[in-house]
C-alpha positions in Angstrom: -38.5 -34.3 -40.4 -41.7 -32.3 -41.1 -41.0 -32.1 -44.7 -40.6 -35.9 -44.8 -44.0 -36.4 -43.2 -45.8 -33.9 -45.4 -44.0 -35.8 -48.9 -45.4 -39.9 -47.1 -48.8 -38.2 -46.4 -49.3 -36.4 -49.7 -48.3 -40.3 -51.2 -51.0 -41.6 -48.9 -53.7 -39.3 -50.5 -53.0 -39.7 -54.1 -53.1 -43.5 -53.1 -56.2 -43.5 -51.8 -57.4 -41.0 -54.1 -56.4 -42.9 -57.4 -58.2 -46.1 -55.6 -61.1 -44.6 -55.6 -61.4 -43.5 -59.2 -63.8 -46.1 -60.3 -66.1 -45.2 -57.8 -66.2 -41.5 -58.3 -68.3 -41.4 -61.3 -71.4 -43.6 -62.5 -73.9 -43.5 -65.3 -76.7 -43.9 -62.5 -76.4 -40.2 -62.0 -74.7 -40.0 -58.9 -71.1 -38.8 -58.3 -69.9 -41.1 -56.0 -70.8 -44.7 -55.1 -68.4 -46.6 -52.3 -67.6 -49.8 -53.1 -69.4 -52.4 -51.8 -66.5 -54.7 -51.3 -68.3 -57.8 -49.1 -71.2 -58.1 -51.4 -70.2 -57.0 -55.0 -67.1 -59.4 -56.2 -67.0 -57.3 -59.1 -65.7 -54.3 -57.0 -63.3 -56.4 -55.2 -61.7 -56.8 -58.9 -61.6 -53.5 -59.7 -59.7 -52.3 -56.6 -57.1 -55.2 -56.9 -56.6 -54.3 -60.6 -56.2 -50.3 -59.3 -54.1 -51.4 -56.7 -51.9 -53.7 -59.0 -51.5 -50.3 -61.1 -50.5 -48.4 -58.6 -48.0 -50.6 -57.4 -46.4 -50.6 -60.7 -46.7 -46.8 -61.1 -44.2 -46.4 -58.0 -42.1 -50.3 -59.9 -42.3 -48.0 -63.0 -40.9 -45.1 -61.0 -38.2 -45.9 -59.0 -37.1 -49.3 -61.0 -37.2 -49.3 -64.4 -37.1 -45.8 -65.3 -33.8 -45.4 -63.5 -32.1 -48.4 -64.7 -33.5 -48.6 -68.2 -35.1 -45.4 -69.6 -32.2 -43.0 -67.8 -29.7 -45.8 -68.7 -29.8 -45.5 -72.7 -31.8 -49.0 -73.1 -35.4 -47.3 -73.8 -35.8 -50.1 -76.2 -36.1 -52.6 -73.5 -38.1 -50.2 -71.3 -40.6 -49.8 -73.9 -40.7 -53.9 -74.3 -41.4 -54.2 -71.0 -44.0 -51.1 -70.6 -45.8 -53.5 -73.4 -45.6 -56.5 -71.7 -47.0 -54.8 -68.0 -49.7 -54.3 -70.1 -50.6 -57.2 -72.0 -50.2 -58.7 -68.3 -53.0 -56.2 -66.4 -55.1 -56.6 -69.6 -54.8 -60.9 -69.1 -55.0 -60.4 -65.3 -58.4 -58.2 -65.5 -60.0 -61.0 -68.2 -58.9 -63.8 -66.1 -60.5 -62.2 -62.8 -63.4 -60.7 -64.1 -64.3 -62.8 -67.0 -62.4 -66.1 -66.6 -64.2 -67.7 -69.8 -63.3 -64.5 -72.2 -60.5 -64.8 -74.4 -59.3 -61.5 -73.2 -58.0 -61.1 -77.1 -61.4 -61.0 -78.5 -62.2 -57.7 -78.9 -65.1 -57.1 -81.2 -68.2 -54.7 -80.2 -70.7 -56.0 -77.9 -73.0 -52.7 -78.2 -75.7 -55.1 -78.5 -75.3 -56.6 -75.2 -75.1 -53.3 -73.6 -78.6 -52.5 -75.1 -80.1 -55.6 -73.6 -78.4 -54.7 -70.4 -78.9 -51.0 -69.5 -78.2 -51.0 -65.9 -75.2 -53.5 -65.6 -73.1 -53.0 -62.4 -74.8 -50.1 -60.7 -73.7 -48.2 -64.2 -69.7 -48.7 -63.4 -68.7 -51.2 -65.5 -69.6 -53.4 -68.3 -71.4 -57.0 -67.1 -69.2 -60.0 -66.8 -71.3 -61.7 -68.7 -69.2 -65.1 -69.8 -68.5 -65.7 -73.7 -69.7 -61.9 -74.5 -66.6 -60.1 -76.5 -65.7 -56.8 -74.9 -64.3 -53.4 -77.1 -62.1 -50.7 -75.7 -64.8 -48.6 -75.8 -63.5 -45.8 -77.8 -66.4 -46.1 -80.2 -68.8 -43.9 -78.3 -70.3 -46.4 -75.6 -69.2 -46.1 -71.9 -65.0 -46.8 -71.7 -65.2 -51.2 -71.0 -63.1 -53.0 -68.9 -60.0 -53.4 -71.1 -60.4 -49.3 -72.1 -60.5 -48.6 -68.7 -57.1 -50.0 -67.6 -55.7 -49.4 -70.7 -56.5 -45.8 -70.4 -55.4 -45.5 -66.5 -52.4 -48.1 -67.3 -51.0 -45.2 -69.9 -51.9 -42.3 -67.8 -49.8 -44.3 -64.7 -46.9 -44.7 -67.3 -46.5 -41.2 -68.6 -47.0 -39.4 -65.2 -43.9 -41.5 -63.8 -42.1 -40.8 -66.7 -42.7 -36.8 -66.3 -42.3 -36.7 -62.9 -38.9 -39.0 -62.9 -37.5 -36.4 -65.4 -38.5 -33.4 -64.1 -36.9 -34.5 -60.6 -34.3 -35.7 -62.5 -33.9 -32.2 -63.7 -34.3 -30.4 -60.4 -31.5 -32.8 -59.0 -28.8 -32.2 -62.0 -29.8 -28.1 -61.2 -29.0 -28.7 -57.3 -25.5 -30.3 -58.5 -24.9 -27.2 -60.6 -25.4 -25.1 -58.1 -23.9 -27.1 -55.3 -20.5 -26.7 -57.4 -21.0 -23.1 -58.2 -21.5 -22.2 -54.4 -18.4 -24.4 -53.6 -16.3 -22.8 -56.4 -17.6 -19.3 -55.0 -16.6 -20.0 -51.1 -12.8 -21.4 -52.5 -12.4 -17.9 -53.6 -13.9 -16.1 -50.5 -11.5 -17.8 -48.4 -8.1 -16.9 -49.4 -9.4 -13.3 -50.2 -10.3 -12.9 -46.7 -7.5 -14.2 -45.2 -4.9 -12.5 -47.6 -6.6 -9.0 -46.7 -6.4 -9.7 -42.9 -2.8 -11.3 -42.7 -1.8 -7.8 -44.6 -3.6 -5.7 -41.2 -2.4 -7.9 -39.4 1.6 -7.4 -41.2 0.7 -3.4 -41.2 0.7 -3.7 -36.9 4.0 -5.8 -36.5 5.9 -3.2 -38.9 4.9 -0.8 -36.5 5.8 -2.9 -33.7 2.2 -2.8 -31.9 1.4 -4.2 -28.6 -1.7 -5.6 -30.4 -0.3 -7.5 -32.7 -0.8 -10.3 -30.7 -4.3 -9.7 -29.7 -5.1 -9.3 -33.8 -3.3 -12.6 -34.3 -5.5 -14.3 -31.8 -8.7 -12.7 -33.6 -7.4 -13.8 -36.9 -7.5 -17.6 -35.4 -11.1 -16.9 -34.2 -12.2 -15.6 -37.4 -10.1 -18.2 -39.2 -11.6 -21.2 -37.1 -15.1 -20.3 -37.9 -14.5 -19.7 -41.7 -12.7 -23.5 -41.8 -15.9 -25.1 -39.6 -18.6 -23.1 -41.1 -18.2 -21.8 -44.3 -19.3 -24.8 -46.3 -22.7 -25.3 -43.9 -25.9 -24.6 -46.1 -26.5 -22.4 -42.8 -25.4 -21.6 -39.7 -26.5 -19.6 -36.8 -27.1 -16.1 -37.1 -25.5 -15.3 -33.4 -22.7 -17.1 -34.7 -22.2 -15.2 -37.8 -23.1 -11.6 -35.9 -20.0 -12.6 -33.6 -18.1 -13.4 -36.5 -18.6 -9.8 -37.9 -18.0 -8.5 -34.5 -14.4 -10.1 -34.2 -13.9 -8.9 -37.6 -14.4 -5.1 -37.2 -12.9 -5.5 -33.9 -9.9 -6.6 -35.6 -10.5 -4.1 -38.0 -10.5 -1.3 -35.2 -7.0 -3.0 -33.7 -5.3 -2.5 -37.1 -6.9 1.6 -38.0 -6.6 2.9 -34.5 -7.7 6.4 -34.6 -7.5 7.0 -38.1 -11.5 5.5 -38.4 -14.7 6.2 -36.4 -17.3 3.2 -37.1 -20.0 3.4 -36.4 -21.7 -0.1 -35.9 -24.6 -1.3 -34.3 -26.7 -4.6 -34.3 -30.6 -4.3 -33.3 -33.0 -7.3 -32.8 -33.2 -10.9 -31.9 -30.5 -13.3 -33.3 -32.2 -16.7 -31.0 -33.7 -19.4 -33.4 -32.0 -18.1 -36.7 -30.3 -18.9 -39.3 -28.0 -17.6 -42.4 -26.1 -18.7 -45.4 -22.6 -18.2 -43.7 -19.8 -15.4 -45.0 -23.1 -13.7 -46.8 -22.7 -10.5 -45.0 -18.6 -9.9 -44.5 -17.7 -9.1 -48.1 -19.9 -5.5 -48.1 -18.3 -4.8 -44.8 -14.8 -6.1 -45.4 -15.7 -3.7 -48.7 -15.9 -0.5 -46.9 -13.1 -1.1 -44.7 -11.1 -1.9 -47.9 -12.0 1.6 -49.9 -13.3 3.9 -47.3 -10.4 4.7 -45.2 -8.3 7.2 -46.3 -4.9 7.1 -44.0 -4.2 11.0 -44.3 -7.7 11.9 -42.4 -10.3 10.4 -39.9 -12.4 8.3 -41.9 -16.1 7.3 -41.6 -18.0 3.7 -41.8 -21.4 2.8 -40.7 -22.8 -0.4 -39.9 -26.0 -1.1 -39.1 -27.8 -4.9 -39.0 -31.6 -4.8 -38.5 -33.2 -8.6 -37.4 -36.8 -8.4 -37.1 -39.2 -11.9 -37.4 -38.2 -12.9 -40.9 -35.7 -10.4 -42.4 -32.5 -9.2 -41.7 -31.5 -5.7 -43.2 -27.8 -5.0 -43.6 -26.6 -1.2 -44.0 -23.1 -0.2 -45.1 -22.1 3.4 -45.7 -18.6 4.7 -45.7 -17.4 7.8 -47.7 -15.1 7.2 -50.6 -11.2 7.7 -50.4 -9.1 8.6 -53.4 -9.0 4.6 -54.2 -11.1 3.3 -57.4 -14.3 2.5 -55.9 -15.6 0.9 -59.3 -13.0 -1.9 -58.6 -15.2 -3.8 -55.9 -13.0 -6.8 -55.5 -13.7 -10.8 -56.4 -15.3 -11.1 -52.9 -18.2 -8.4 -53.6 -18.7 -9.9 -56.8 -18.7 -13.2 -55.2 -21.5 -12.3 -53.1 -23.7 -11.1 -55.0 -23.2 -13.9 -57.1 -24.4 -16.4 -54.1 -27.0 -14.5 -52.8 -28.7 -14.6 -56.3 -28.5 -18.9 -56.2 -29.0 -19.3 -52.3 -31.9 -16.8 -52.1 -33.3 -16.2 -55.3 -36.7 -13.9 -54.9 -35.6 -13.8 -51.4 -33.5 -10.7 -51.1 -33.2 -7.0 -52.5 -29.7 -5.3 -52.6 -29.4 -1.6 -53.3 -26.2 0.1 -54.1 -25.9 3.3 -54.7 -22.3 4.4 -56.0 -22.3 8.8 -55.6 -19.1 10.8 -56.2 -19.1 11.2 -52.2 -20.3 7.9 -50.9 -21.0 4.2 -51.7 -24.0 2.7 -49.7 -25.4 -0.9 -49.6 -29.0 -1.5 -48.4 -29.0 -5.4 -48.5 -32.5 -6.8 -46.8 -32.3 -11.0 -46.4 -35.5 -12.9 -45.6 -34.1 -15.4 -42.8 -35.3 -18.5 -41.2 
């Protein structure tokens, strides 16, 4: 909502702003002059012709550019973009000088001679049967260079500003599908390593078989609601990784001491969802060792704006290199949902593999 009202109010100032152009700088050296719409007709003119433009900026914009110039018929568009022209060009002559054939375009240097102050030095005089120039010959910019001038200037910036938005959107798109293509494959890695903790207990014939299969559903729930948000809330996603290692706890038994630990405020915060699980899912993966008491250590850090993750878990006789599609995965995401936003550190020793992961959050 706040970012809608900041884009309508920037729109309101260049409005206004681009209004006021022909008032901001005179030849009677001062830098700004209101208008003086009640007693000056010639003013009046002026900001109907502005306004006309920058009606047409927005036409231009949202109308033709989309249907013509971003359709493949720029032959048309440019047709037209001639023809808007030829119009505010008529328009101005018909307003301001209604006996000017607005066509007639030969030098009239000598009547600005004879007239040195015309207009509180904005604009030309409307002196009737007097032929204008574009002014592009060294003498003040005339009536017909004026719009022409601010006509083309209106045109081009819609045209940049339609592409380059037209840009950003295709990007978005791309990386929309990349993050949907990443979270298909984080899914049925997750639940494929679970179901296998989960088959490890009822070998074993477990009495918590059935509490792991009713923390698989939890975890499973939130994964099919949440995982394709743009964000959820961190409280939610901190209980997520609870249930997880809790699960994770059910299925090792005594053969793990972890070490995990959650400090600061979670209220008011969000996250990109399943950023966090893979590095700890990771050391659960490669750093238990089933012939000896293993050792994993989580820590998550939530100050004002960042959250700091900590993983550390000593390395087992499994290839460590061999991180998995989920690791990967997420490191892959974290580089399109926070880019210049984060700063992962892994350090890979013959003895341990440590992740130092720090997220600015919302």
């Amino acid at each position: 909502m706040k970012a809608k009202f900041s884009l309508y109010a920037k729109h309101v100032v260049l409005c206004l702003a681009f209004l006021f152009i022909p008032y901001a700088f005179t030849s009677t050296n001062t830098v700004f002059s209101l208008p003086h719409l009640y007693t000056n007709p010639h003013d009046r003119i002026y900001l109907f012709i502005y306004f006309t433009l920058l009606c047409f900026f927005y036409f231009n914009y949202y109308y033709l550019i989309p249907r013509l110039y971003f359709s493949e018929k720029k032959l048309l568009y440019y047709f037209i973009i001639v023809i808007f022209l030829l119009f505010f060009l008529w328009i101005s002559t018909v307003l301001d000088h209604p006996s000017r054939n607005f066509l007639d375009f030969r030098d009239h240097s000598e009547n600005l001679l004879n007239h040195p102050k015309p207009f509180e030095g904005r604009f030309p005089p409307p002196h009737r049967n007097e032929p204008m120039s574009f002014g592009f010959t060294g003498g003040p910019p005339t009536q017909y260079g004026h719009t022409t001038l601010v006509y083309l200037i209106g045109v081009v910036s819609s045209l940049l500003f339609a592409i380059s938005g037209r840009l950003q959107s295709v990007e978005k798109e791309k990386v929309k599908s990349e993050l949907a293509f990443l979270k298909a494959q984080i899914n049925p890695h997750f639940l494929f390593n679970t179901l296998n903790s989960i088959y490890a207990l009822a070998l074993k014939k477990d009495d918590k078989t059935a509490d792991a299969v009713v923390q698989l559903s939890e975890l499973m729930r939130y994964i099919m609601t949440n995982s394709n948000d743009e964000v959820i809330e961190l409280n939610k996603e901190i209980n997520y990784i609870n249930n997880f290692i809790s699960l994770q706890k059910t299925r090792l038994g005594n053969t793990v001491n972890v070490d995990y630990k959650v400090t600061g405020n979670t209220f008011g915060k969000v996250i990109t969802p399943l950023i966090l699980i893979s590095f700890i899912e990771n050391a659960f993966k490669y750093g238990v060792n089933p012939d000896q008491t293993s050792e994993i250590c989580i820590k998550i850090d939530i100050d004002d704006e960042t959250l700091t993750l900590y993983v550390s878990n000593k390395k087992t006789f499994s290839i460590q290199s061999d991180s998995g599609i989920g690791l990967h995965n997420t490191i892959e995401r974290l580089k399109l949902v926070y880019p210049n936003k984060h700063q992962l550190k892994i350090e890979d020793s013959a003895e341990k593999y440590i992740v130092n992961l720090s997220v600015k959050i919302r």
